[in-house]
N, CA, C, O and CB atoms as a CASP TS submission, in Angstrom:
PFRMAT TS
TARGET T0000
AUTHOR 0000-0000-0000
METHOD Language model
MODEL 1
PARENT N/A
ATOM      1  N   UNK     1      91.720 101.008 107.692  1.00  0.00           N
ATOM      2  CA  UNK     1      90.558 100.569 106.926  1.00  0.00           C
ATOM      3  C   UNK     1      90.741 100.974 105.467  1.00  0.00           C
ATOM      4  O   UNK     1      91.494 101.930 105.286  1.00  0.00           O
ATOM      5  CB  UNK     1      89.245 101.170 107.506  1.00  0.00           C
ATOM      6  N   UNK     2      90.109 100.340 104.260  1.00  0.00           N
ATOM      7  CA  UNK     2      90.852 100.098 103.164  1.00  0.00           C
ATOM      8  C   UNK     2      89.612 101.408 102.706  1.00  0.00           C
ATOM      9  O   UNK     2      88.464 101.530 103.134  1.00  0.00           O
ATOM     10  CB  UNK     2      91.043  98.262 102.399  1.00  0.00           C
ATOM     11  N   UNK     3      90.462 102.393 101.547  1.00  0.00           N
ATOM     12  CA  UNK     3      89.169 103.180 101.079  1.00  0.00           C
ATOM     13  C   UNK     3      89.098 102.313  99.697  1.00  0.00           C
ATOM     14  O   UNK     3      90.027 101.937  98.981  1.00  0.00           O
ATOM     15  CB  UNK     3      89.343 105.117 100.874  1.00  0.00           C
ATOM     16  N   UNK     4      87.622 102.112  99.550  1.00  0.00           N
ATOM     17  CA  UNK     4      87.335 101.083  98.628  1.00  0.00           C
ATOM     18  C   UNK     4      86.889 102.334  97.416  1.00  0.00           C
ATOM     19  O   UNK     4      86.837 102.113  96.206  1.00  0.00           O
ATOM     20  CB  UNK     4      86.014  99.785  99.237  1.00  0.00           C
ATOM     21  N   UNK     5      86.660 103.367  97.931  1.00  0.00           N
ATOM     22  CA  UNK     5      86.643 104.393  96.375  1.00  0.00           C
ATOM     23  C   UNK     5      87.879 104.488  95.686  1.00  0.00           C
ATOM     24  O   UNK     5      88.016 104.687  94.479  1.00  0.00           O
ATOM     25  CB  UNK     5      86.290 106.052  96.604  1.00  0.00           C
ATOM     26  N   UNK     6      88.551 104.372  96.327  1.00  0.00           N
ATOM     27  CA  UNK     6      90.366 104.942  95.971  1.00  0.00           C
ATOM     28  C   UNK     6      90.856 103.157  94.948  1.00  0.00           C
ATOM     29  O   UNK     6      91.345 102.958  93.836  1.00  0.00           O
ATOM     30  CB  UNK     6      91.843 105.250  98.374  1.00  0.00           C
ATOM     31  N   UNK     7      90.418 102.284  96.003  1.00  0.00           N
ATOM     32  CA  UNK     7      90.471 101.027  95.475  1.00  0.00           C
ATOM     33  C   UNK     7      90.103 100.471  94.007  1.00  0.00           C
ATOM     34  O   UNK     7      90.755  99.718  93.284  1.00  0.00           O
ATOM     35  CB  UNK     7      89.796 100.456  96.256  1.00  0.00           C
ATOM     36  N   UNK     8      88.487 101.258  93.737  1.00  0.00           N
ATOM     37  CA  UNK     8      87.586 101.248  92.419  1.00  0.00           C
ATOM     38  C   UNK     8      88.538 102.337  91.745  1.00  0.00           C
ATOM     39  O   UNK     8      88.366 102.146  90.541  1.00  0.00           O
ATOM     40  CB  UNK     8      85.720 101.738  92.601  1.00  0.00           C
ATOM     41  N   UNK     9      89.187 103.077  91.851  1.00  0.00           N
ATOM     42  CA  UNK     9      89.853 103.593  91.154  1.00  0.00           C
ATOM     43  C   UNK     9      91.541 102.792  90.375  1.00  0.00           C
ATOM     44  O   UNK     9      91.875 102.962  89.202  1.00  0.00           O
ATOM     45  CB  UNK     9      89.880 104.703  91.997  1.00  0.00           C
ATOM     46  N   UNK    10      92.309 101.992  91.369  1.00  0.00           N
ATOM     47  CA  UNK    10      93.060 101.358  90.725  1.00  0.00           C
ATOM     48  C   UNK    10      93.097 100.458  89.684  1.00  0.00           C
ATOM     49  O   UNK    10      92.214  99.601  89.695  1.00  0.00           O
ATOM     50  CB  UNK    10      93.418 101.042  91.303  1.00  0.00           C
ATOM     51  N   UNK    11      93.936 100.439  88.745  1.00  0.00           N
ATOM     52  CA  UNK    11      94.024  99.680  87.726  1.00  0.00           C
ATOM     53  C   UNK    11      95.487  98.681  87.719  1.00  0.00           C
ATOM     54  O   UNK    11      95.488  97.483  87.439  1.00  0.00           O
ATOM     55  CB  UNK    11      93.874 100.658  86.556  1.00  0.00           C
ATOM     56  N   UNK    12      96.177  99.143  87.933  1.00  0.00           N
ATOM     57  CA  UNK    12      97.620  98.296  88.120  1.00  0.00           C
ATOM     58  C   UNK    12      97.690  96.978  88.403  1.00  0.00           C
ATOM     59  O   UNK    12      97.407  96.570  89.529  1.00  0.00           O
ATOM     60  CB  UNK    12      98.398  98.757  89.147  1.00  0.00           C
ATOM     61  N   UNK    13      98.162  95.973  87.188  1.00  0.00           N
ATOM     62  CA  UNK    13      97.639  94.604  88.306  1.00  0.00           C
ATOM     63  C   UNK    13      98.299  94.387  89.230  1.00  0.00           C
ATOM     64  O   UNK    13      97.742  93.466  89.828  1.00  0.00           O
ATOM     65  CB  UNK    13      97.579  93.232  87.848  1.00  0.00           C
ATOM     66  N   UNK    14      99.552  94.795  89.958  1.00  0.00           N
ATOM     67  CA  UNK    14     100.689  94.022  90.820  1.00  0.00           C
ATOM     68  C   UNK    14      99.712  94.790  92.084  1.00  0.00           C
ATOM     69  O   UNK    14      99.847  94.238  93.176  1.00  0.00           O
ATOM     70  CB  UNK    14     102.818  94.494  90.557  1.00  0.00           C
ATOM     71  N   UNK    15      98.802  95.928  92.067  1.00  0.00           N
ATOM     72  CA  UNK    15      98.061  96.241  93.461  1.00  0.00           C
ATOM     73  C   UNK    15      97.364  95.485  93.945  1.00  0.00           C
ATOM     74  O   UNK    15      96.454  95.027  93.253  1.00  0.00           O
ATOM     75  CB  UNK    15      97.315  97.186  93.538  1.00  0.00           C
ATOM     76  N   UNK    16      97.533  95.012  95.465  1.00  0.00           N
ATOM     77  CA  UNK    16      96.693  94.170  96.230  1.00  0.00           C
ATOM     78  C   UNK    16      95.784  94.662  97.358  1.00  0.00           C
ATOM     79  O   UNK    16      94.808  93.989  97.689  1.00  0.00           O
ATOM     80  CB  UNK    16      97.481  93.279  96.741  1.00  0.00           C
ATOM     81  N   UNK    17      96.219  96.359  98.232  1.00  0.00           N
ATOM     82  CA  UNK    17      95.788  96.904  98.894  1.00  0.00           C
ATOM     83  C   UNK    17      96.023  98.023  99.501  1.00  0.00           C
ATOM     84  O   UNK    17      97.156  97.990  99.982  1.00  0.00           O
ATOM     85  CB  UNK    17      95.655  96.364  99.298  1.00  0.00           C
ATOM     86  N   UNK    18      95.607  98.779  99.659  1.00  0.00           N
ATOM     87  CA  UNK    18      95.949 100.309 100.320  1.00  0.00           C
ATOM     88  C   UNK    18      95.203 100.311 101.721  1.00  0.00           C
ATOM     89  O   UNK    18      94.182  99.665 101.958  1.00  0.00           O
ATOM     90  CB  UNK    18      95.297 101.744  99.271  1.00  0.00           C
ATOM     91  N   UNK    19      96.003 101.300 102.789  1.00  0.00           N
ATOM     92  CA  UNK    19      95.359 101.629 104.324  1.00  0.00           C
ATOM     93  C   UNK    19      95.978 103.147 104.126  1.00  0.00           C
ATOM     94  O   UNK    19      96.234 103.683 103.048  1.00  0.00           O
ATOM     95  CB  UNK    19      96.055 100.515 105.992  1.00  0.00           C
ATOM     96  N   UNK    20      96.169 103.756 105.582  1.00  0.00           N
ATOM     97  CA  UNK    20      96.211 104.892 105.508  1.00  0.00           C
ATOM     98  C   UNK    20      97.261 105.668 104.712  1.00  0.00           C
ATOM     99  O   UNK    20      97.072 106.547 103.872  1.00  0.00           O
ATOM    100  CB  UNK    20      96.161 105.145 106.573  1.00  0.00           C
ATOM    101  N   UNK    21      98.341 105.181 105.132  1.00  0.00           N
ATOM    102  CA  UNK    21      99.244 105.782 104.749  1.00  0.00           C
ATOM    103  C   UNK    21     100.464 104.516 103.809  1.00  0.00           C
ATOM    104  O   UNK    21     101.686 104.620 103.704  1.00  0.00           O
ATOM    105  CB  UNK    21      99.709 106.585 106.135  1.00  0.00           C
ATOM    106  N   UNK    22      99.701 103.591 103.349  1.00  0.00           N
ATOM    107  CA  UNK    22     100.618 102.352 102.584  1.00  0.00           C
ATOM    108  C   UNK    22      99.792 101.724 101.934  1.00  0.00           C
ATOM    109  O   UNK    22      98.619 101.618 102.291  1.00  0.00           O
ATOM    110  CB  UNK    22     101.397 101.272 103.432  1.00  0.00           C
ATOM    111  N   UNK    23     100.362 101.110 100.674  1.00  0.00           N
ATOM    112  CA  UNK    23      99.831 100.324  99.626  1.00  0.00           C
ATOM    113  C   UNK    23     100.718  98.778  99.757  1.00  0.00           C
ATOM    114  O   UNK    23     101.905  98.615 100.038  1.00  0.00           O
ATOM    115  CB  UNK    23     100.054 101.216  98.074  1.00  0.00           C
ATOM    116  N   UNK    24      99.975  98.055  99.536  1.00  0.00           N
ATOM    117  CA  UNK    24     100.490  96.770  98.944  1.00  0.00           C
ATOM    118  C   UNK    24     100.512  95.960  98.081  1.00  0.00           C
ATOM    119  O   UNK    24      99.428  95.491  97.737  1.00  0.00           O
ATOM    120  CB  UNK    24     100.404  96.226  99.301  1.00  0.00           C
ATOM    121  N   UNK    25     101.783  95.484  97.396  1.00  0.00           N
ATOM    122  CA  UNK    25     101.508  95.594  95.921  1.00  0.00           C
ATOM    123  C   UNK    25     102.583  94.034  95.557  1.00  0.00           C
ATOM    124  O   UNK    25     103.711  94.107  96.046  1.00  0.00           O
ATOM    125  CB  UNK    25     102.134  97.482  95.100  1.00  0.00           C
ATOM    126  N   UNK    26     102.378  93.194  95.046  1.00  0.00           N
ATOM    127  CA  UNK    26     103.029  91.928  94.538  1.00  0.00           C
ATOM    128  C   UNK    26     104.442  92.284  94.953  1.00  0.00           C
ATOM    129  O   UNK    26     105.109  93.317  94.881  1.00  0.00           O
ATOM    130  CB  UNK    26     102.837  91.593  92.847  1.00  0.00           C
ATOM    131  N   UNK    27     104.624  91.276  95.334  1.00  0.00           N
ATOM    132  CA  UNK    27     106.340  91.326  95.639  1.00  0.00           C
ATOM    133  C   UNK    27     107.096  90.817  94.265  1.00  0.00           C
ATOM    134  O   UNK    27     106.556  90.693  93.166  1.00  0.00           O
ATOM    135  CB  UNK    27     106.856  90.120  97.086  1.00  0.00           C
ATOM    136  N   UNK    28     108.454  90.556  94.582  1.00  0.00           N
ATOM    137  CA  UNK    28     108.778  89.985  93.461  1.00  0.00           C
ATOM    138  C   UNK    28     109.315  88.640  93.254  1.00  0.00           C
ATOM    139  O   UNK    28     109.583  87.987  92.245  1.00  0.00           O
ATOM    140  CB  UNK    28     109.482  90.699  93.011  1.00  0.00           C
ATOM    141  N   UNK    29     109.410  88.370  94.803  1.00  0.00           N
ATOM    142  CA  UNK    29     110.004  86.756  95.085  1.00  0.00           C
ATOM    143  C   UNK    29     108.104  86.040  94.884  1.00  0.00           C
ATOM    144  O   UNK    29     107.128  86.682  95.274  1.00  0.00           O
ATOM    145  CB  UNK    29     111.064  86.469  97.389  1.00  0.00           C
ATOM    146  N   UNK    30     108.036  85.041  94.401  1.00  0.00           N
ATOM    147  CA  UNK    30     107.168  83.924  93.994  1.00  0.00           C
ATOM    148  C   UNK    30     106.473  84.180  95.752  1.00  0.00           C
ATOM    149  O   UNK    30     107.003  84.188  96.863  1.00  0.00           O
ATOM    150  CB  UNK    30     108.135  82.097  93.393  1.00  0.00           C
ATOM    151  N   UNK    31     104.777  84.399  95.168  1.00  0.00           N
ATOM    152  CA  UNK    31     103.902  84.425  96.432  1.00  0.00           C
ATOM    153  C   UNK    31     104.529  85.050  97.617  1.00  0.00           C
ATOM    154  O   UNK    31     104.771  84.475  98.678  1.00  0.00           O
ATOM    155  CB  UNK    31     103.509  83.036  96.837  1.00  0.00           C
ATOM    156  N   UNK    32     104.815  86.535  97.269  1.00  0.00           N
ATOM    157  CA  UNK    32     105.087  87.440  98.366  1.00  0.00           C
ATOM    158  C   UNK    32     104.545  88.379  98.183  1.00  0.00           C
ATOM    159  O   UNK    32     103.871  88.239  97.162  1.00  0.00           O
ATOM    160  CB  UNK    32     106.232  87.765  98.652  1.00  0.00           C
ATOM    161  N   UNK    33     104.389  89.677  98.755  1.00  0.00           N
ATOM    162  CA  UNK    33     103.648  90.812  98.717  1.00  0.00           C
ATOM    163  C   UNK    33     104.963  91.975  99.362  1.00  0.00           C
ATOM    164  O   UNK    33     105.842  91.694 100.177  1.00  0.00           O
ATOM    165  CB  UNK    33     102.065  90.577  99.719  1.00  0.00           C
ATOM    166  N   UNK    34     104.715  93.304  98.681  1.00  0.00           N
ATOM    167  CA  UNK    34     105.868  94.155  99.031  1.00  0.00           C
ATOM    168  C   UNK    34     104.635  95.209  99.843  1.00  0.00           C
ATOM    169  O   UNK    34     103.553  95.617  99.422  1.00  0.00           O
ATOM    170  CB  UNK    34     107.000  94.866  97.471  1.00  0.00           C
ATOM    171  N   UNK    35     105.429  95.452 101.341  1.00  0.00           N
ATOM    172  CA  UNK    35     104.541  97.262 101.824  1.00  0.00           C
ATOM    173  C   UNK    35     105.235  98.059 100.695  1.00  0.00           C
ATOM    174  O   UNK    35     106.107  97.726  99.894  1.00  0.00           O
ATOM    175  CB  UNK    35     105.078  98.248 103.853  1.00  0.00           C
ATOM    176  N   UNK    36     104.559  99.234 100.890  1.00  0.00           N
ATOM    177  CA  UNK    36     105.110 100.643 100.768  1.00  0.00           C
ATOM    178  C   UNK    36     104.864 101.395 101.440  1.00  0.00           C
ATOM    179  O   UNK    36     103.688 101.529 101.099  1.00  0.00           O
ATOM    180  CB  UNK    36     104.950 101.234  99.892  1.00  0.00           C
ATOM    181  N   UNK    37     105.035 102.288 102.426  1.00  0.00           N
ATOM    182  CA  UNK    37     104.998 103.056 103.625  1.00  0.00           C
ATOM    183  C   UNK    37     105.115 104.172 103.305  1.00  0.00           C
ATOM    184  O   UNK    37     106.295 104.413 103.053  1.00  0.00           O
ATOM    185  CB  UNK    37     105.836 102.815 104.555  1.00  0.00           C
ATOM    186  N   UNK    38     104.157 105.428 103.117  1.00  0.00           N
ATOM    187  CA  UNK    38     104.070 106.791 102.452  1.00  0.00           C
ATOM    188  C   UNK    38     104.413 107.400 103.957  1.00  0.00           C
ATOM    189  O   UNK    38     104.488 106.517 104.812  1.00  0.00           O
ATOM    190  CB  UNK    38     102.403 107.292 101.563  1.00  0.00           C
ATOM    191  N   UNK    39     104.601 108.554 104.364  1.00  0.00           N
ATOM    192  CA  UNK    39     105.157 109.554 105.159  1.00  0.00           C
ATOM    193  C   UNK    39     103.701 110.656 105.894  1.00  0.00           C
ATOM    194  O   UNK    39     103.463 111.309 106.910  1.00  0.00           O
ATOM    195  CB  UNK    39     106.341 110.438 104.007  1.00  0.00           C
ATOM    196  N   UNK    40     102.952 110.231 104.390  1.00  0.00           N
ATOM    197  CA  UNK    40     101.430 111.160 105.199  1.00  0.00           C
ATOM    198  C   UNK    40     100.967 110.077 103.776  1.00  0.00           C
ATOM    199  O   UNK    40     101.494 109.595 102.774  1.00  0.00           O
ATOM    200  CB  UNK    40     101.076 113.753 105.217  1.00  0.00           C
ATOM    201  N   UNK    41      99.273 110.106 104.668  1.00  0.00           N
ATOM    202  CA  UNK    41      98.369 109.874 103.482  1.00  0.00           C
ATOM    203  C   UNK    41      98.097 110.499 101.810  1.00  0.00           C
ATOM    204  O   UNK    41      97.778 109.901 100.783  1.00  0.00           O
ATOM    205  CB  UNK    41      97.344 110.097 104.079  1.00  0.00           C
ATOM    206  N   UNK    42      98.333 111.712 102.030  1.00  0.00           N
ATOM    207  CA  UNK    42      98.467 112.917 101.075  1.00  0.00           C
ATOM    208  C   UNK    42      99.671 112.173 100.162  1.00  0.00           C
ATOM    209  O   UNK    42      99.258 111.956  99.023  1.00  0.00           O
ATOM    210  CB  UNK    42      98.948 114.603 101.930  1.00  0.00           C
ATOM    211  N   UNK    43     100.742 111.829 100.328  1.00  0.00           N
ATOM    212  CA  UNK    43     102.022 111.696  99.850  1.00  0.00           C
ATOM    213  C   UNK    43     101.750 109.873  98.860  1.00  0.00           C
ATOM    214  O   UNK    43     102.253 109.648  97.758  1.00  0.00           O
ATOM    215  CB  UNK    43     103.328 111.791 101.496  1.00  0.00           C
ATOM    216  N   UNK    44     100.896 108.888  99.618  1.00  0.00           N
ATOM    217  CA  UNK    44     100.203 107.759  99.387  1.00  0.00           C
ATOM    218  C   UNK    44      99.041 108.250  98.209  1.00  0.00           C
ATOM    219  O   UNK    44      98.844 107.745  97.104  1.00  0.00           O
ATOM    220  CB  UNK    44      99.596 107.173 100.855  1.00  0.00           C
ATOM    221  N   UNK    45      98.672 108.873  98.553  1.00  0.00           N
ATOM    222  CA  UNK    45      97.349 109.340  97.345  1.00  0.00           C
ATOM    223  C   UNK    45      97.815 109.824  95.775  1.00  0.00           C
ATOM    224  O   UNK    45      97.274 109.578  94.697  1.00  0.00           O
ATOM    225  CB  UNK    45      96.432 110.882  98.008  1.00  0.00           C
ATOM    226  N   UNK    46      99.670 111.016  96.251  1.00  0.00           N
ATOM    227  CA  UNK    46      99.335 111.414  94.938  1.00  0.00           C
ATOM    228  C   UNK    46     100.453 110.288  94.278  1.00  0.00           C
ATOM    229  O   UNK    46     100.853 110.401  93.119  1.00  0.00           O
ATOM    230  CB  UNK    46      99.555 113.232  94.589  1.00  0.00           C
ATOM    231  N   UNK    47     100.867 109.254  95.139  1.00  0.00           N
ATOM    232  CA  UNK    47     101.470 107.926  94.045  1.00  0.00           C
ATOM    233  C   UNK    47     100.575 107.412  93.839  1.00  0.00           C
ATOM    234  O   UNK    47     100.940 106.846  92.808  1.00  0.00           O
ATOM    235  CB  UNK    47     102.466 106.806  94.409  1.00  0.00           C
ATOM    236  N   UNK    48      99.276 107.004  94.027  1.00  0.00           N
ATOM    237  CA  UNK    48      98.453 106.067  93.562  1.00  0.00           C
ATOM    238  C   UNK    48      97.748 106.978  92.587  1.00  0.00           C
ATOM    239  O   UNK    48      96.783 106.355  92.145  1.00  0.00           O
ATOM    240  CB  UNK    48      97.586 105.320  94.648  1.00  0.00           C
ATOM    241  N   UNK    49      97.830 108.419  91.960  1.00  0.00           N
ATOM    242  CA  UNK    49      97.041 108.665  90.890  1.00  0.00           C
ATOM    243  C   UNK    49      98.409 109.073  90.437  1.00  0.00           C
ATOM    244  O   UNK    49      98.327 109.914  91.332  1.00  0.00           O
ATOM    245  CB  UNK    49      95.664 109.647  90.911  1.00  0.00           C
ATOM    246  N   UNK    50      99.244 109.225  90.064  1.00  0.00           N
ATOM    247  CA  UNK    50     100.309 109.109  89.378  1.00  0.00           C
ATOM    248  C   UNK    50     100.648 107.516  88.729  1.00  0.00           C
ATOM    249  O   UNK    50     101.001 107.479  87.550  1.00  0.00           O
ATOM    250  CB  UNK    50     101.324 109.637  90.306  1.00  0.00           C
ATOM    251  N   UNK    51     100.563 106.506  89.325  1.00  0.00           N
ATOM    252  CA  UNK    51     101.029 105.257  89.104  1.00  0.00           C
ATOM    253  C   UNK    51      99.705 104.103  89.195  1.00  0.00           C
ATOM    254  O   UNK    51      99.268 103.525  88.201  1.00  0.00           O
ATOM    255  CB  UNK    51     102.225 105.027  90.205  1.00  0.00           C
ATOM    256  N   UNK    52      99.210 103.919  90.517  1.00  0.00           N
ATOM    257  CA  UNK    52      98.448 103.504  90.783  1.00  0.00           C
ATOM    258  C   UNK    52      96.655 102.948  89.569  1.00  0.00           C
ATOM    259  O   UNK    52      96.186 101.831  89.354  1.00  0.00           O
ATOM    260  CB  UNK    52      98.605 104.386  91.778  1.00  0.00           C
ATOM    261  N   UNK    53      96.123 104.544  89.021  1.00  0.00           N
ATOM    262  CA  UNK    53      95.580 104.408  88.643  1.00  0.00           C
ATOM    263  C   UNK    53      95.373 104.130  86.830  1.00  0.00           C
ATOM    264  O   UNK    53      94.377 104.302  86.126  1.00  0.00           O
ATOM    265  CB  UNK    53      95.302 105.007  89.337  1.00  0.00           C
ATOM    266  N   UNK    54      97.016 103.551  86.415  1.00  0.00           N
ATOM    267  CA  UNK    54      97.506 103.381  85.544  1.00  0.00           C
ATOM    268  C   UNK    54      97.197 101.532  85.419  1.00  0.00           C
ATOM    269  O   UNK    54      97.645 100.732  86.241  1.00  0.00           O
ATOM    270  CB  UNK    54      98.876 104.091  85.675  1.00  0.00           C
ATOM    271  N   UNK    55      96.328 101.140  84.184  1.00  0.00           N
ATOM    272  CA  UNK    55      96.524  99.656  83.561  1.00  0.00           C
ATOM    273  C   UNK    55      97.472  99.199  83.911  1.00  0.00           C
ATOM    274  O   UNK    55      97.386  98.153  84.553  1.00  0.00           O
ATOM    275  CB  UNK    55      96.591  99.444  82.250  1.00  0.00           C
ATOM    276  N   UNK    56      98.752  99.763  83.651  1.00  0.00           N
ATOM    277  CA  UNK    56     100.175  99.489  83.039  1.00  0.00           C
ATOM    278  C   UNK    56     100.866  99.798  84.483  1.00  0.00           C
ATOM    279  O   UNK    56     102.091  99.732  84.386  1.00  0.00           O
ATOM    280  CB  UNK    56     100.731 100.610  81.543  1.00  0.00           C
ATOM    281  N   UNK    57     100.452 100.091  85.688  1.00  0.00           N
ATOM    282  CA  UNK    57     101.355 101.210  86.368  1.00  0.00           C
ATOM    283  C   UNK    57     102.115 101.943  86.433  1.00  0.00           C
ATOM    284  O   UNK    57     102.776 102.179  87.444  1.00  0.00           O
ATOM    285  CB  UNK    57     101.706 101.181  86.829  1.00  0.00           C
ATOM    286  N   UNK    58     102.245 102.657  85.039  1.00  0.00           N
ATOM    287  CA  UNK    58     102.633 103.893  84.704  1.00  0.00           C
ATOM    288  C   UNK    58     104.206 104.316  84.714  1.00  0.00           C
ATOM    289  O   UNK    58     104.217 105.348  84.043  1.00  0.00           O
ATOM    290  CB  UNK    58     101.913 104.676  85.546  1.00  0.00           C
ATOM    291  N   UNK    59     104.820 104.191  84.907  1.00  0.00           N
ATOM    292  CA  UNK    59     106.332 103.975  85.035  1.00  0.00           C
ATOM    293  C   UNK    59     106.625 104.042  86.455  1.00  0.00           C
ATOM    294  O   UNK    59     107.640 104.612  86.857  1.00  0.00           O
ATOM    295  CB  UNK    59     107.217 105.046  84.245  1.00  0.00           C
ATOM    296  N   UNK    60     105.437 103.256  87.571  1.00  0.00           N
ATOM    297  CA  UNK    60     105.971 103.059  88.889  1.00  0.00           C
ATOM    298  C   UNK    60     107.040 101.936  88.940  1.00  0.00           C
ATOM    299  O   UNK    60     106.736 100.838  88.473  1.00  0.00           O
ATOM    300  CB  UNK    60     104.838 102.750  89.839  1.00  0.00           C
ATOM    301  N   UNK    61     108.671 102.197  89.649  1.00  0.00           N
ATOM    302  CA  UNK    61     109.815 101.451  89.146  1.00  0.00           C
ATOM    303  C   UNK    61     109.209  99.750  89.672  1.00  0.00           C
ATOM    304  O   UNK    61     109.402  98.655  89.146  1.00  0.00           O
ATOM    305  CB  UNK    61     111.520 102.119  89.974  1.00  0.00           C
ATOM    306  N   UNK    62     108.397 100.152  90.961  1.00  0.00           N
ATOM    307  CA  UNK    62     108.190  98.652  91.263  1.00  0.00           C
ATOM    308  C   UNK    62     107.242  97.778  89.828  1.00  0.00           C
ATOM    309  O   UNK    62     107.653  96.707  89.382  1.00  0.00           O
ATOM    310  CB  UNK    62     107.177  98.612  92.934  1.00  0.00           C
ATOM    311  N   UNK    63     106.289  98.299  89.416  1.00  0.00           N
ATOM    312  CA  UNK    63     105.129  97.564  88.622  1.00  0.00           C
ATOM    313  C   UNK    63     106.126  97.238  87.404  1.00  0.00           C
ATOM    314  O   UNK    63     105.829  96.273  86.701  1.00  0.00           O
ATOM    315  CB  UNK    63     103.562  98.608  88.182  1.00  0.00           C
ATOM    316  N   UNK    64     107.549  98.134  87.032  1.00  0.00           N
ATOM    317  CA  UNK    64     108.344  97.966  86.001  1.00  0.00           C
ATOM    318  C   UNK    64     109.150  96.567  86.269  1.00  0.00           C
ATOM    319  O   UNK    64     108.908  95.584  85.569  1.00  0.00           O
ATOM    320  CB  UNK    64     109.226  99.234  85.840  1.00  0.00           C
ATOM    321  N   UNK    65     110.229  96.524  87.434  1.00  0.00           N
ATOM    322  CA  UNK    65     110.409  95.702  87.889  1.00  0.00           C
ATOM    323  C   UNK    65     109.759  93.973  87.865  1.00  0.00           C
ATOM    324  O   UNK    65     110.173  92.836  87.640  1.00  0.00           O
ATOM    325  CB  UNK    65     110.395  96.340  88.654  1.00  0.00           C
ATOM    326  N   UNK    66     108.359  94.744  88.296  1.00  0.00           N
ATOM    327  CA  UNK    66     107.613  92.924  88.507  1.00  0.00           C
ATOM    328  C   UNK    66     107.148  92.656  86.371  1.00  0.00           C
ATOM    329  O   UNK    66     107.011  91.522  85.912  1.00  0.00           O
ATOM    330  CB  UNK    66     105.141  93.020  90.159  1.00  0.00           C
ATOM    331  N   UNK    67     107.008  93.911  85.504  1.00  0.00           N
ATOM    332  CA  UNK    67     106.936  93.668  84.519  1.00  0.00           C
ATOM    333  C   UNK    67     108.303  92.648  83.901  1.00  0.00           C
ATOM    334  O   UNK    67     108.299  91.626  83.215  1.00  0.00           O
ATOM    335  CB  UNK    67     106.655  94.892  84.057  1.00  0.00           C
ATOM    336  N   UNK    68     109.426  93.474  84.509  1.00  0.00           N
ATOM    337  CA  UNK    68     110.651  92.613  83.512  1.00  0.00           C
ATOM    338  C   UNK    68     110.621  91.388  83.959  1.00  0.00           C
ATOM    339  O   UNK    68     111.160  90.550  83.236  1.00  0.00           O
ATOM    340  CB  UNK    68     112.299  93.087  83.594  1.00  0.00           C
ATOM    341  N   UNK    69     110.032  90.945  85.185  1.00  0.00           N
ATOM    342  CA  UNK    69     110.668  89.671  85.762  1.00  0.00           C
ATOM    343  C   UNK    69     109.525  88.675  84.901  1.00  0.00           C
ATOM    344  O   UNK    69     109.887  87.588  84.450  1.00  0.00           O
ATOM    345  CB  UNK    69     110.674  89.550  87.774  1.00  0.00           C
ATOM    346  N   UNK    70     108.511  89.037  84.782  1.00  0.00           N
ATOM    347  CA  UNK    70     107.400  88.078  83.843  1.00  0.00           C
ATOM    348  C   UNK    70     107.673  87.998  82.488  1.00  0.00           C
ATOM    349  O   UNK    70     107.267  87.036  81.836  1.00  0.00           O
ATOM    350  CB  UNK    70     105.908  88.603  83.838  1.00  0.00           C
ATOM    351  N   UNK    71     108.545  89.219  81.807  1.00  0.00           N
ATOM    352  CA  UNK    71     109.063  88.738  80.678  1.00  0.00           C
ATOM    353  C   UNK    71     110.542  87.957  80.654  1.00  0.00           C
ATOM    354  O   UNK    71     111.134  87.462  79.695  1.00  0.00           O
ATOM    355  CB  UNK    71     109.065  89.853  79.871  1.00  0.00           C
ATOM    356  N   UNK    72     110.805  88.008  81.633  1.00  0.00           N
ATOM    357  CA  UNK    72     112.221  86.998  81.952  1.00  0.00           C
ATOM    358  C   UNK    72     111.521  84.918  81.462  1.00  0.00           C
ATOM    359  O   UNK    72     111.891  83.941  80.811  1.00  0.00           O
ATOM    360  CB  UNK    72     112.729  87.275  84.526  1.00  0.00           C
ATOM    361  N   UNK    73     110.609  85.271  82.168  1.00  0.00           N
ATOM    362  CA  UNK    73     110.253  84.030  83.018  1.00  0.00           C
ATOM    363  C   UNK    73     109.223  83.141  81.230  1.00  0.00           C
ATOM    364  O   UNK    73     108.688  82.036  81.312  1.00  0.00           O
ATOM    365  CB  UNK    73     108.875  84.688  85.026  1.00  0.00           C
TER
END
């Protein structure tokens, strides 16, 4: 079940959704979506306020990634 406080907290645009222990976040192939699979919830939480709750997503390599490919394009 999605925590929608944690949710009101993201800013990143490539985020699409978080559950317990994984986020989901724009893929990079055209209309795909990438998991990410954290190890404990704890470990999921402190990437999403490290990265997550970043405009920019913060120097998370994926949000960098989907950045270069939109300035490719």
């Amino acid at each position: 079940m999605p925590n929608l406080t944690i949710e009101a907290l993201i800013k990143c645009p490539f985020f699409i959704k978080e559950n317990v222990d994984y986020i989901c976040c724009e893929g990079y192939i055209k209309n795909t979506s990438m998991l990410t699979k954290f190890p404990s919830s704890a470990s999921k939480r402190e990437h999403e306020k490290k990265y997550c709750y970043k405009e920019d997503g913060g120097k998370c390599p994926m949000a960098k990634q989907l950045y270069a490919k939109y300035e490719k394009e």
